[in-house]
C-alpha positions as CSV (number, residue, x, y, z in Angstrom):
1,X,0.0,0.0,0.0
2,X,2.9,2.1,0.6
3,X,4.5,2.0,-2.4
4,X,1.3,2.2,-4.3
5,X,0.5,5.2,-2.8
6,X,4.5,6.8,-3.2
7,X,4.1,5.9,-6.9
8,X,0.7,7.7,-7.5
9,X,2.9,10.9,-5.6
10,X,5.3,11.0,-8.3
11,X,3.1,10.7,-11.3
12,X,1.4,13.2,-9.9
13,X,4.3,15.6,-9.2
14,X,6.0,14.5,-12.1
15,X,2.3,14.9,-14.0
16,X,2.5,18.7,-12.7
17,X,6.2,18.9,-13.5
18,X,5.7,18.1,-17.1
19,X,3.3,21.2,-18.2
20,X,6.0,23.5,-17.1
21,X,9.0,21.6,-19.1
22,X,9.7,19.4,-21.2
23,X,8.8,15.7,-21.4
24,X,10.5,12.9,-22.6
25,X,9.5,9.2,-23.5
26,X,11.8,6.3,-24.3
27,X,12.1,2.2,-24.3
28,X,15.3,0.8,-22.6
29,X,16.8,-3.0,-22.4
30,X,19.3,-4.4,-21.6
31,X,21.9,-7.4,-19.6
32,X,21.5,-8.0,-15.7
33,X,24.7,-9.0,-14.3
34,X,23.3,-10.6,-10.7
35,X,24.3,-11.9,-7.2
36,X,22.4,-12.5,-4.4
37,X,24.4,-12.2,-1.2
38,X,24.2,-15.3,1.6
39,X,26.0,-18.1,2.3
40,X,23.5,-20.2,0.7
41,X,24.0,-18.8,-2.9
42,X,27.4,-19.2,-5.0
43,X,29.6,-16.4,-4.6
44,X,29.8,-15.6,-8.2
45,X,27.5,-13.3,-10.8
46,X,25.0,-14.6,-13.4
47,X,23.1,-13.3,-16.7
48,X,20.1,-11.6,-17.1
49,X,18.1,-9.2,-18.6
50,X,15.9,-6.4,-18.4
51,X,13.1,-4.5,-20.8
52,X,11.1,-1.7,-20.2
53,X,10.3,2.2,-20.8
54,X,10.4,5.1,-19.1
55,X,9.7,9.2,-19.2
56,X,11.6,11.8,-17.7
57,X,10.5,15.4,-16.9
58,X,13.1,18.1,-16.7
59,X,13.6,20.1,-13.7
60,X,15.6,23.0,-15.1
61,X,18.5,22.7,-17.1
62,X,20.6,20.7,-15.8
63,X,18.1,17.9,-13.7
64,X,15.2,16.0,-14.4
65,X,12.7,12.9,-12.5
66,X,13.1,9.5,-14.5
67,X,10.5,7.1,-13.4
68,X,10.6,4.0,-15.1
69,X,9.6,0.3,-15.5
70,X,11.3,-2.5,-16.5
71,X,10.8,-6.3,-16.5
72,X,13.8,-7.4,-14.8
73,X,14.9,-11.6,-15.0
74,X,17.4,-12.5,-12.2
75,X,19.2,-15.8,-12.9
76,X,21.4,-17.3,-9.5
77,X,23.3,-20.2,-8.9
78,X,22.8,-22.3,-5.0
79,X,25.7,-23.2,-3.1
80,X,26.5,-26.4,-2.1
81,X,25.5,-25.6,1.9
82,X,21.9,-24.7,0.6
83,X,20.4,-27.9,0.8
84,X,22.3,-28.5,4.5
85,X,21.1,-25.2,5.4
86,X,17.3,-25.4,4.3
87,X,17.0,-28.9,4.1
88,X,15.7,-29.4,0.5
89,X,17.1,-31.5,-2.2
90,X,18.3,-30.7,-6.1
91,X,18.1,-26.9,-5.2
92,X,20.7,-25.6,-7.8
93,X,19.4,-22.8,-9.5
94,X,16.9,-20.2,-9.1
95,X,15.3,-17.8,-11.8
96,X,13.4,-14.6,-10.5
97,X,11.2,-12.3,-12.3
98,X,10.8,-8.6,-11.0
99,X,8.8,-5.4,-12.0
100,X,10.9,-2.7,-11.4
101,X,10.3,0.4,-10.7
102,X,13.2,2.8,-10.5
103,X,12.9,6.9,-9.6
104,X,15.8,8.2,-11.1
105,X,17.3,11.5,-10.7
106,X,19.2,12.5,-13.5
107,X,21.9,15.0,-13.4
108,X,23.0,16.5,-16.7
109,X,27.0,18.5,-16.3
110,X,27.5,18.1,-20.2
111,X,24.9,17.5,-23.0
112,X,26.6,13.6,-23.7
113,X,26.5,12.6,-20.2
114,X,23.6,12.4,-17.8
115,X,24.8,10.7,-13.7
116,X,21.6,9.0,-12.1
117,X,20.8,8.1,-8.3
118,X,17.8,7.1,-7.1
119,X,15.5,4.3,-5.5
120,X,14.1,1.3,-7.2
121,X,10.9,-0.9,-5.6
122,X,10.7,-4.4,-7.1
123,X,7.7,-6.4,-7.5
124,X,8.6,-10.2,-7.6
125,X,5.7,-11.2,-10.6
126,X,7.2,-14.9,-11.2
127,X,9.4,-17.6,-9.1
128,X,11.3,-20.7,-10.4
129,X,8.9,-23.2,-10.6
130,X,12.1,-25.4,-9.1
131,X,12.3,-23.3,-5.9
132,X,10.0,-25.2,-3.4
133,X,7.0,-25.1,-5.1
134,X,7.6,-22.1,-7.5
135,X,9.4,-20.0,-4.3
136,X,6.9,-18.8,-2.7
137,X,8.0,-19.9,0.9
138,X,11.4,-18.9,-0.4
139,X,11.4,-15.1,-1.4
140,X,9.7,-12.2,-0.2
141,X,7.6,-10.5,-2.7
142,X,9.2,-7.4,-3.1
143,X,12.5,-5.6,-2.9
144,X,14.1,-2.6,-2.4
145,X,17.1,-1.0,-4.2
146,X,19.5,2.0,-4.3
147,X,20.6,2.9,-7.9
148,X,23.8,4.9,-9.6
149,X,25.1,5.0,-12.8
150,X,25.7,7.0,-15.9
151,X,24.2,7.4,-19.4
152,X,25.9,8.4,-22.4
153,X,23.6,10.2,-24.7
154,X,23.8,10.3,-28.3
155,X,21.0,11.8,-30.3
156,X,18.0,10.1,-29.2
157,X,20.0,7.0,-28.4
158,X,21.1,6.5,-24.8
159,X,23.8,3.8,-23.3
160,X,24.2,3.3,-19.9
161,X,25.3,1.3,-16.7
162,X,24.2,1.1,-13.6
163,X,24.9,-0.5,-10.0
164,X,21.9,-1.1,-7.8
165,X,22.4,-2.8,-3.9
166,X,19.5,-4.5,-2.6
167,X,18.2,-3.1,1.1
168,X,15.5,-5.3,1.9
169,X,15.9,-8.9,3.1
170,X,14.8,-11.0,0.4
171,X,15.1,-14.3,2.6
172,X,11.4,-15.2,3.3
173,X,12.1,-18.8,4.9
174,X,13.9,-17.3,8.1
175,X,16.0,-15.7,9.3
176,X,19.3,-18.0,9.5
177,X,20.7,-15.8,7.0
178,X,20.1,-12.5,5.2
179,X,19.6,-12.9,1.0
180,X,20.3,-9.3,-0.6
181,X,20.5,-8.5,-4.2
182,X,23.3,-6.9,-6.3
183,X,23.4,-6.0,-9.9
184,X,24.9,-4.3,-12.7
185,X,22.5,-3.1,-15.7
186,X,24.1,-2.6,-19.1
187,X,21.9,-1.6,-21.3
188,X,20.8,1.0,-24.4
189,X,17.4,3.2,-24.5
190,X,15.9,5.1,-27.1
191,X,14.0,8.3,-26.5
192,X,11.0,8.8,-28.5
């Protein structure tokens, strides 16, 4: 409920925002590089993806609000101390799909390069049907993120990486151990 009601304050200060400047529209996708932290998961990154869109509103010259949305596919590998641990059997891998919604603000110094911050909510829409009956003892059903990057910005075209750290336990069996996300996103967007 919170979240729903944080997103409907943005649109609608971002709704206000956009009569007085300008507004932009765009589609983005991209590669997930993911880990999730825990003694339970290997200690290595894994392949994803992520597609979605977005709009930005300008705040002046030099800053705008970039909400967006993106379908985000998280791919990780268990360790070998995850069936000890948890007590299951042939528990090797584990596939998790996430709305995303990340609140960018976007800094502009020079016309080519645009630095973003900001907070991402994730919405777990799909579990690994081979995570204890399609995880949903496993994971909680949503996270939250901190985001920063850059975006190289070429025309209309737009390339960018970002690093996001998961803050919110994701670990919904107990609490033996705390599950937290990491990622990389490498991706290229096209403003409309």
């Amino acid at each position: 409920m919170k979240t729903k009601l944080l997103i409907l304050a943005i649109l609608c200060i971002t709704a206000g925002a956009a009569h007085a400047q300008k507004l932009h529209v765009g589609v983005k996708g991209g590669a997930n590089i993911n880990k999730l932290t825990g003694k339970s998961f290997d200690d290595e990154f894994s392949f994803g993806y992520h597609v979605g869109g977005f709009f930005s509103v300008g705040l002046g010259k030099k800053f705008a609000i970039q909400p967006e949305v993106l379908f985000n596919q998280i791919n990780v590998d268990t360790s070998s101390t995850f069936s000890t641990v948890y007590q299951f059997k042939n528990v090797d891998k584990v596939q998790l799909k996430y709305m995303s919604i990340p609140i960018m603000l976007n800094y502009k110094p020079i016309k080519f390069l645009t630095l973003q911050v900001g907070p991402q909510f994730g919405i777990l829409t799909n579990k690994s049907k081979t995570m204890l009956q399609n995880g949903k003892e496993a994971f909680k059903s949503g996270d939250f993120s901190m985001l920063g990057g850059a975006q190289v910005n070429i025309g209309h075209l737009n390339i960018y990486a970002r690093y996001a750290v998961g803050l919110s336990n994701l670990n919904d069996i107990d609490n033996q151990e705390k599950w937290k996300s990491q990622s990389v996103q490498i991706g290229v967007g096209f403003t409309l």
